[in-house]
N, C-alpha and C positions, 0 to 999 in steps of 0.2 A: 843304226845308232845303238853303243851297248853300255848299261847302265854301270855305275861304279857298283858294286857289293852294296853298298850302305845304301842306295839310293833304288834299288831293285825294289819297282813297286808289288803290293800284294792287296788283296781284298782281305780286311781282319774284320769285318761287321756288317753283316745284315739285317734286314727290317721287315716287318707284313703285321698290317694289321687290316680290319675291313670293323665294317659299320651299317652289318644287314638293317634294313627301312623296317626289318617284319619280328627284327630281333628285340623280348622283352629288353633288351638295355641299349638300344637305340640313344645315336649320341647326338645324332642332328650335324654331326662334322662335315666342316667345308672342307674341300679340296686341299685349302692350307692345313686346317685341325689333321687329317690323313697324311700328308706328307709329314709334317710335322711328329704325330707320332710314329711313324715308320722311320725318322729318323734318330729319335731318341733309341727307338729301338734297337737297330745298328749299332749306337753310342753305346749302351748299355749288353750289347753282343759281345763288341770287342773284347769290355775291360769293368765288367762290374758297373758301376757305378759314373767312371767315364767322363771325367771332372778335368784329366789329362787329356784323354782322348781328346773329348769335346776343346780345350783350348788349342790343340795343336792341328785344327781344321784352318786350313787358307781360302777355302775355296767351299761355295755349298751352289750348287747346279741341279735349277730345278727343271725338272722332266714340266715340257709345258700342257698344262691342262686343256679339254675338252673348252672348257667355259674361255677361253683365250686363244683358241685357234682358229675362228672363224672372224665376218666383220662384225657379228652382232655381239653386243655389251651382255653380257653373263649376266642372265636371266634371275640368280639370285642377288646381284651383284656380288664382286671380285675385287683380290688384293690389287694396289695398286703398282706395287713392286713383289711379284709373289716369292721368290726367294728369299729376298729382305723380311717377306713377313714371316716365311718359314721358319728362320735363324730365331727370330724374337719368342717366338715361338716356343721353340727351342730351348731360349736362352742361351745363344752364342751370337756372335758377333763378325762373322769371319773379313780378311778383307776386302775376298772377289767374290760379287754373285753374280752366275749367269743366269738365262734362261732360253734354255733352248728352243732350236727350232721345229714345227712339226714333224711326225714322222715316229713311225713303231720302228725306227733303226735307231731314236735318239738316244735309248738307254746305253745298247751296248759301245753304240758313237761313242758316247762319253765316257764309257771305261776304258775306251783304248786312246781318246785323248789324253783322261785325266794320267793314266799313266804313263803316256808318254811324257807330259810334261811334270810329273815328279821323279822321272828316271832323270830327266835332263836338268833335276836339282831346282824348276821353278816352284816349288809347292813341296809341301812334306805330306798334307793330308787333305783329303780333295772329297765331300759329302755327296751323292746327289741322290734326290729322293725325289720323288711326286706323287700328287695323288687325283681321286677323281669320283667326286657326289653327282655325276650319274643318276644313279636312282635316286638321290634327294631331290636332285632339279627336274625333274620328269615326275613325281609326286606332285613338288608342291607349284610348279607351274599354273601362275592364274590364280594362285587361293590366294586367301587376305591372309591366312595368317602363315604366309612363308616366310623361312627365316632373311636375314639380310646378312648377307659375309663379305658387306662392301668392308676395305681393308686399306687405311691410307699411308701404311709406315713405305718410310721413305728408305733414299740411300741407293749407291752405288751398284750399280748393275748393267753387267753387258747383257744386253737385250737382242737378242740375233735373229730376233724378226722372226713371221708365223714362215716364212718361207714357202707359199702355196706354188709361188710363182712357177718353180719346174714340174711341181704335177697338173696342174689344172691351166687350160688357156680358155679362151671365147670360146672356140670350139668344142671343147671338153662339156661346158657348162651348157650351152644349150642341147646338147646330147645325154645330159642326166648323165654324165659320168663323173660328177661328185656324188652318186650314191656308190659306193663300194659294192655293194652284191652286182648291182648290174655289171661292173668294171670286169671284175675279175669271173662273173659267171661267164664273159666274152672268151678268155684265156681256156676254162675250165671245157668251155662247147669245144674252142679248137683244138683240145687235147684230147677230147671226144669223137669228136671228128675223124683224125688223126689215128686215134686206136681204131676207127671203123665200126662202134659201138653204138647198141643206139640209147636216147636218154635215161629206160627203166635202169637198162643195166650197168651205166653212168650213173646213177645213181644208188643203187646198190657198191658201185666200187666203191663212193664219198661213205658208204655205212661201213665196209667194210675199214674203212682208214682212222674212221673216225671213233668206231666203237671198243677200241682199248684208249681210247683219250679218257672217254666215259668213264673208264674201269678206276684211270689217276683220278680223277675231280670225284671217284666217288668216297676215296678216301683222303681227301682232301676239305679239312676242317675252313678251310677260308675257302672254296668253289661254291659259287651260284647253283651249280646243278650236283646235288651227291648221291645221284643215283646210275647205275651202269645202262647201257641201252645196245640191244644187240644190232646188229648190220643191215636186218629185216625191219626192224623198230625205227631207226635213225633213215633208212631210204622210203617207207614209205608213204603215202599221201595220205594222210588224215585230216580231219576237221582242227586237229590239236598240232597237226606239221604238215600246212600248207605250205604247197609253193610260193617262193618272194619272187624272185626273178630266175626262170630255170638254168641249171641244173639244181637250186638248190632251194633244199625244207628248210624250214625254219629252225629245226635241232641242230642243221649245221653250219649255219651262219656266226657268227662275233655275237656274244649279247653285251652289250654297252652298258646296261642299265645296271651296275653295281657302285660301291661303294667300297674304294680300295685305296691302300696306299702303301708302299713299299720302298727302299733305301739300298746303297750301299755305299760302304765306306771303306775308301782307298788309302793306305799307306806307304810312305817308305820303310823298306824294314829300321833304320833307322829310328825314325820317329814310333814305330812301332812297337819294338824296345823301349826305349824311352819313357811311352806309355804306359806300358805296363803291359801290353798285349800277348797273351801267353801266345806261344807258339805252334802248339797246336791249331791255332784260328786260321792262321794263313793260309790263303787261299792263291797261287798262282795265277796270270794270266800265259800260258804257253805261245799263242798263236791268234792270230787276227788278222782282221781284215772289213774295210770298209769300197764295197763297189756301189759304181751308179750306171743303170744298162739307159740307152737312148729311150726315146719315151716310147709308150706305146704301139702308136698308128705307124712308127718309121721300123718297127720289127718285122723279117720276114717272117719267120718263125715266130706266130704268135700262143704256140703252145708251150712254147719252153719259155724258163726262166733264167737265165743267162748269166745275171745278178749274182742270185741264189746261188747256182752253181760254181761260178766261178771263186765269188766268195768264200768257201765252203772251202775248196778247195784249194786256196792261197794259204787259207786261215790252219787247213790241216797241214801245209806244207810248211810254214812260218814254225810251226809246233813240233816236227820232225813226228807224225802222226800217223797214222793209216786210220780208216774210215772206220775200220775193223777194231782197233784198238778203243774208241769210244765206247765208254760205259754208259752214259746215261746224255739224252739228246732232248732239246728244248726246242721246236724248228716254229716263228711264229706258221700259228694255224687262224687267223681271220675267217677264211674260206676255203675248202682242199687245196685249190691252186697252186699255194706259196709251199705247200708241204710234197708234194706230188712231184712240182720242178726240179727239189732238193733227191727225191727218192727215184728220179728218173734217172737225173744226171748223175748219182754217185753208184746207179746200180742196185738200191736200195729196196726191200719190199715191204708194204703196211704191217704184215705178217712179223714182223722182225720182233725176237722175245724184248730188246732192249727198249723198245717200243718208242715215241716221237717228240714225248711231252715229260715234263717232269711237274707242271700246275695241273693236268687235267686240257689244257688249249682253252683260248677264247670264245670256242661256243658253251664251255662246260665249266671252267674255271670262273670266264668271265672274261669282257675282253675291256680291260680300265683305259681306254683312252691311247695315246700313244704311250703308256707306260708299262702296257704288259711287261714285255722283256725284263723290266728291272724285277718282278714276282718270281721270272723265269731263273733269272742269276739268283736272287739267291733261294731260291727252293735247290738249284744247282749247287750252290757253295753248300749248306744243308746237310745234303748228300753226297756231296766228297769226302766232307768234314765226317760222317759217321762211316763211311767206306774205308778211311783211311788212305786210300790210292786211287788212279783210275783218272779217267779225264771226262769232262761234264763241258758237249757241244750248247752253243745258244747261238741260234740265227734269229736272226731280228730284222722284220720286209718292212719296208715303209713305201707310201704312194701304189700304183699300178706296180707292182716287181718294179720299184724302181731304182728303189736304193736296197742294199742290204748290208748288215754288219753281221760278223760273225765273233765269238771269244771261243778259244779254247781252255780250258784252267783245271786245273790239281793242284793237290795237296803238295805235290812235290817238287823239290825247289828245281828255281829253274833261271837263270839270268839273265836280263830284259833283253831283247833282242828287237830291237824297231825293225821297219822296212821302212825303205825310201817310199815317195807319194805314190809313183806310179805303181810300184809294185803294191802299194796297198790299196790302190785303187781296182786295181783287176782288168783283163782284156774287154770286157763288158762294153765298156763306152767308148771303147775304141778302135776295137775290130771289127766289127759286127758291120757287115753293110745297112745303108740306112736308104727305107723306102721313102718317096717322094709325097708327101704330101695336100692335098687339095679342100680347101677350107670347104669353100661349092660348088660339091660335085654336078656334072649333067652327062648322063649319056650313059649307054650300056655298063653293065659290071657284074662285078660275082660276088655272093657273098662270103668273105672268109671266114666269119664266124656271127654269131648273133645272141639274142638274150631275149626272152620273151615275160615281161609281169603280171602274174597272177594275182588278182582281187578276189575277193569274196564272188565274184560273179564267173570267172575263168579270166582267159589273158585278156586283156585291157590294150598294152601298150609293147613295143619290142623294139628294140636298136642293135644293129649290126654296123660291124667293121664291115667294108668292100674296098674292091680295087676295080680301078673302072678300065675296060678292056681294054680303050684307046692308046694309052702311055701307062699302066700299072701303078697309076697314082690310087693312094691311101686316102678313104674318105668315111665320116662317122655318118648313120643316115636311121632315120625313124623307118621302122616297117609301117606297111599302109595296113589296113585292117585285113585284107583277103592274106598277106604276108602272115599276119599273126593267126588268125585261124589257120594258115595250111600246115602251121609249125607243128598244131595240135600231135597229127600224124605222119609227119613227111620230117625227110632231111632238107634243110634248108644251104647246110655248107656245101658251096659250088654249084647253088641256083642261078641261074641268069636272071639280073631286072633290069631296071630302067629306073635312073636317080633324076631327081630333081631336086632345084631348090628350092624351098620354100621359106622367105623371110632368112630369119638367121640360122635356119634348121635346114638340113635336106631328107629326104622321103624317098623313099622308095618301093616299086609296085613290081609286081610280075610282070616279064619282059612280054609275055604272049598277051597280054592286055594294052599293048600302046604300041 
């Protein structure tokens, strides 16, 4: 689908601001107060002042918060239409609000919707912002004198639901795999595994990947962490960077607990004009691409990312692009995993001068909820815009590798070029053989990869993917305790046990003991 000239969307305004808890001007901002100023921001990016801008918004899509993503009611209480309250906010009024569905794919999701549908003439100017108090609701959790940001403004809003439903099932959930670090420390062990490596030096590679992140966030006025950390520093085991769930410290994990909120705003060059929006501001979308890879447990291959890659790769083909020609890259970083999959499959090494991140990444930046990505775009628009040229990648992972969004964008014009669903969906969810899996397992198996949690006391607890010899069936299982001690020292990947079920859990013990 190829847009008229006039209706050729572009990004003319971004937003960032944050709301450090330790900062002398500390604002107390809810989730909405953050989106909200990250939106004027944007407004006020474009075009001054932003009086045009701001009226010729149809559309304001907000990135959904932390405190609305799960079933429990927001702990400080929450808007009761949170885009609606954003707009008021604001002070606009737009016609459509949505609010998206979970997922660190939702930002760039929604730049490649919103502009699809203002290239096809539904919308001229399309907001979406979000934000995420974080470290205010982790403060004042339990104290009497916490704020309340319950919010009752009303009004029209597509609401497209938290969407848990395709990352998480029964299974998942009694397996502790709604905690992220264990999820993806699963992937990280069998890409471990796989290189033949063992955890020090697995761990020294996550410092190695991770310590030019450090270098971005340390010059980076809005990152949680602005200090650098070398490869030796970030890999190894101190009282200060315990292990969570191995392979990973705690310097390289997501840190959650900020106070962020960030925008952008999408135009027709048309309305853009119109505005007033010099032109210089315009910001391109070249290429994109949104995939979804089958879920976890049905992956043969549970080291690669499949997602990532292919996404990456649609996204640089849509763009007429080479991997090579990328100036500055945004890959999300939650945990190495999602970064590693991208740098495996494009050929890519940690080493590279262009380096991964344009925030600093989620353990050093911060990692705001599902809303990173949108800090990612425009720190990216940012740096085109003073480059003048060049192209600024942003991958964006949501769930287990399950979803991924990719944008490509520059300064230089470029005319809208859709791709049909499939092709924008990617071979991911649709090539890929899918392994069979078994809610309760019983009977021999191997393990294909595993995860062990570390407390104050050493490992505690550990869960591994298996396939059980009989039929190659796919199944989630708690290590029994002699499992988690042997891990201390030993390779676990390609152990024989013995699964059982236990209740709604299955467990598993060394085969030479039953």
């Amino acid at each position: 689908m190829n847009a008229s000239p006039g209706s050729t969307p572009v990004i003319v305004g971004v937003g960032q601001v944050s709301d450090p808890l330790d900062s002398p001007d500390y604002r107390c901002w809810s989730s909405v107060e953050l989106a909200a100023a990250a939106g004027r921001a944007a407004i006020q990016d474009a075009a001054g002042s932003g009086s045009e801008v701001a009226a010729a918004i149809d559309v304001l899509a907000g990135i959904r918060p932390f405190e609305m993503s799960g079933p429990m009611q927001p702990p400080l209480g929450g808007a009761a239409n949170y885009p609606r309250a954003i707009a008021r906010k604001i002070g606009i009024d737009p016609p459509h609000a949505v609010l998206e569905m979970v997922g660190g794919q939702s930002p760039q999701h929604l730049v490649t919707e919103s502009s699809t549908r203002i290239a096809r003439g539904e919308f001229d100017a399309v907001l979406i912002t979000g934000g995420e108090a974080l470290s205010t609701q982790a403060h004042f959790l339990g104290r009497d004198d916490r704020p309340d940001f319950t919010d009752h403004t009303g009004g029209q809003i597509d609401d497209r639901g938290a969407g848990w439903d395709y990352y998480l099932d029964d299974n998942l959930l009694a397996h502790e795999l709604f905690t992220a670090p264990a999820a993806y420390a699963l992937i990280d062990t069998a890409r471990r595994a796989a290189l033949g490596i063992d955890p020090a030096a697995y761990r020294r590679e996550i410092g190695e990947l991770f310590s030019p992140f450090t270098e971005v966030a340390a010059t980076n006025p809005l990152a949680a962490v602005q200090r650098g950390g070398t490869a030796d520093e970030l890999a190894s085991i101190t009282v200060d960077n315990r292990l969570i769930w191995d392979p990973y410290p705690r310097r390289t994990i997501a840190r959650e607990k900020v106070n962020l909120g960030a925008a952008v705003l999408i135009m027709s060059t048309d309305a853009a004009r119109a505005a007033g929006v010099p032109r210089e501001k315009w910001i391109f979308l070249h290429g994109h691409a949104d995939v979804t890879d089958i879920p976890l447990l049905e992956r043969p291959r549970l080291d690669l990312g499949n997602a990532a890659v292919d996404a990456v790769s649609v996204a640089l083909e849509s763009a007429d692009v080479g991997v090579d020609e990328v100036t500055t890259f945004d890959l999300y970083s939650c945990f190495a995993a999602p970064v590693f999959a991208v740098l495996d499959g494009l050929g890519l090494h940690a080493d590279d001068p262009r380096r991964f991140t344009v925030t600093g990444g989620l353990p050093f930046f911060g990692g705001p909820g599902n809303n990173y990505s949108t800090h990612a775009i425009a720190e990216t628009v940012a740096a085109l815009r003073s480059a003048g040229d060049g192209f600024g990648l942003v991958g964006a992972n949501g769930g287990i590798l399950d979803k991924y969004s990719v944008g490509i964008y520059s300064p230089a014009p470029k005319a809208w070029r859709g791709t049909d669903k499939d092709a924008a969906r990617g071979p991911a969810s649709t090539t890929h053989t899918r392994l069979p899996v078994v809610r309760h397992a019983d009977g021999r198996a191997r393990i294909d990869s595993y995860t062990v949690h570390h407390g104050s006391e050493g490992p505690d607890r550990g869960i591994m993917i298996g396939s059980l010899r009989g039929d190659g069936s796919r199944f989630l299982a708690y290590l029994s305790e002699e499992l988690c001690e042997l891990s201390v020292g030993e390779e676990l990947v390609g152990l024989d046990v013995v699964v059982r079920a236990d209740g709604p859990r299955n467990v598993a013990d060394i085969a030479s003991r039953n």
